[in-house]
C-alpha positions in Angstrom: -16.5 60.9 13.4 -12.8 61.3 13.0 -11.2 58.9 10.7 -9.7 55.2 11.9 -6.6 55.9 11.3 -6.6 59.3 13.7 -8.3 57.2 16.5 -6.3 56.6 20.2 -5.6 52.9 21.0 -8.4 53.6 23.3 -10.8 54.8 20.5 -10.2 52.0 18.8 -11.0 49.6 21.5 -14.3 51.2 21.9 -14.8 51.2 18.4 -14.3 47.7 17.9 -16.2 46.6 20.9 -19.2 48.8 20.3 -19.1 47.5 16.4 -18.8 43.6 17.6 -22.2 43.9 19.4 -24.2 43.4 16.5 -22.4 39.8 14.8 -24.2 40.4 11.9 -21.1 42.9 10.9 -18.5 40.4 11.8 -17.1 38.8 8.7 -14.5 36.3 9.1 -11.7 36.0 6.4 -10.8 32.6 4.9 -7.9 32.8 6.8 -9.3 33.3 10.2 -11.8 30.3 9.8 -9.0 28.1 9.2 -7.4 29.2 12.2 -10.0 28.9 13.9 -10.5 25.2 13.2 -6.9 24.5 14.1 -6.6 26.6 17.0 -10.5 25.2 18.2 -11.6 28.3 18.4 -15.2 28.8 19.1 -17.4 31.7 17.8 -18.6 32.7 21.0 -15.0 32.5 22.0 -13.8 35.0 19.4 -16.7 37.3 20.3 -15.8 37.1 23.6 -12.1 38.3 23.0 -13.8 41.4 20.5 -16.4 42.3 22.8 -14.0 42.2 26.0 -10.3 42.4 24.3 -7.7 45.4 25.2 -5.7 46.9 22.2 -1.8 46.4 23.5 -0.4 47.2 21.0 -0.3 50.0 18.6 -2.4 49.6 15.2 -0.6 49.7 11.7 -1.6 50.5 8.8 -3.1 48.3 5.3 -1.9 50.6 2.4 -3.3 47.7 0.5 -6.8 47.4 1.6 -6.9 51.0 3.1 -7.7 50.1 6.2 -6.4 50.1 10.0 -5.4 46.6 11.6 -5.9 46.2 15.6 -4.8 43.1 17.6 -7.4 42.7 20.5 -6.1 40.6 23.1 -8.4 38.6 25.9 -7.8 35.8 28.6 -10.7 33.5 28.2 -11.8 29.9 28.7 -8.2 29.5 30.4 -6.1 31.0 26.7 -5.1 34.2 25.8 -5.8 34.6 22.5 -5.8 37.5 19.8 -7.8 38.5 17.1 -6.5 40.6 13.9 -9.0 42.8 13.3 -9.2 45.3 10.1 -11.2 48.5 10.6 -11.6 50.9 7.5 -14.0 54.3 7.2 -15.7 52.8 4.5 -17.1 49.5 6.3 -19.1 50.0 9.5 -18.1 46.0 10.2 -15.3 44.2 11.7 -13.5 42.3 9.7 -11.3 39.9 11.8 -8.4 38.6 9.7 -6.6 35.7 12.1 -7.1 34.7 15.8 -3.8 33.7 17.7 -3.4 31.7 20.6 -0.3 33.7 22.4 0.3 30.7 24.6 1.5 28.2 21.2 
């Protein structure tokens, strides 16, 4: 498989949908749990949003981690939110970094 970073926008979609099946490899930052509490943000709502999201906008580059990071975007339960998610070639997880609620 190519590398991340060499992946279309749609590539990466799959990628991160077909990777978000399993929760086991979903690991939350620090970060992203605190948002979710203040944003009440549900787990199954965040899955929903990784396992159903569209990429709409281009991924960038973490020179600092080495890896790839993807906003996934998803109208559900009545807010579109967007999850942060970091992909690398190393980890065959998801690591989502922050979930934003586009409508605050």
């Amino acid at each position: 498989m190519a590398s991340v970073h060499e992946l279309s926008l749609l590539q990466l979609q799959r990628l991160i949908r077909q990777r978000s099946v399993d929760a086991g490899v979903i690991f939350l930052t620090t970060h992203c749990r605190l948002r979710m509490r203040q944003r009440h943000v549900s787990m199954a709502l965040l899955l929903d949003v990784l396992r159903k999201g569209r990429l709409r906008q281009p991924a960038e580059p973490d020179t600092r981690h080495g890896s790839l990071v993807c906003r996934m975007e998803h109208f559900v339960a009545g807010r579109e939110l967007a999850a942060a998610v970091a992909l690398s070639d190393e980890e065959p997880g998801v690591v989502v970094v922050t979930i934003i609620d586009l409508e605050e």
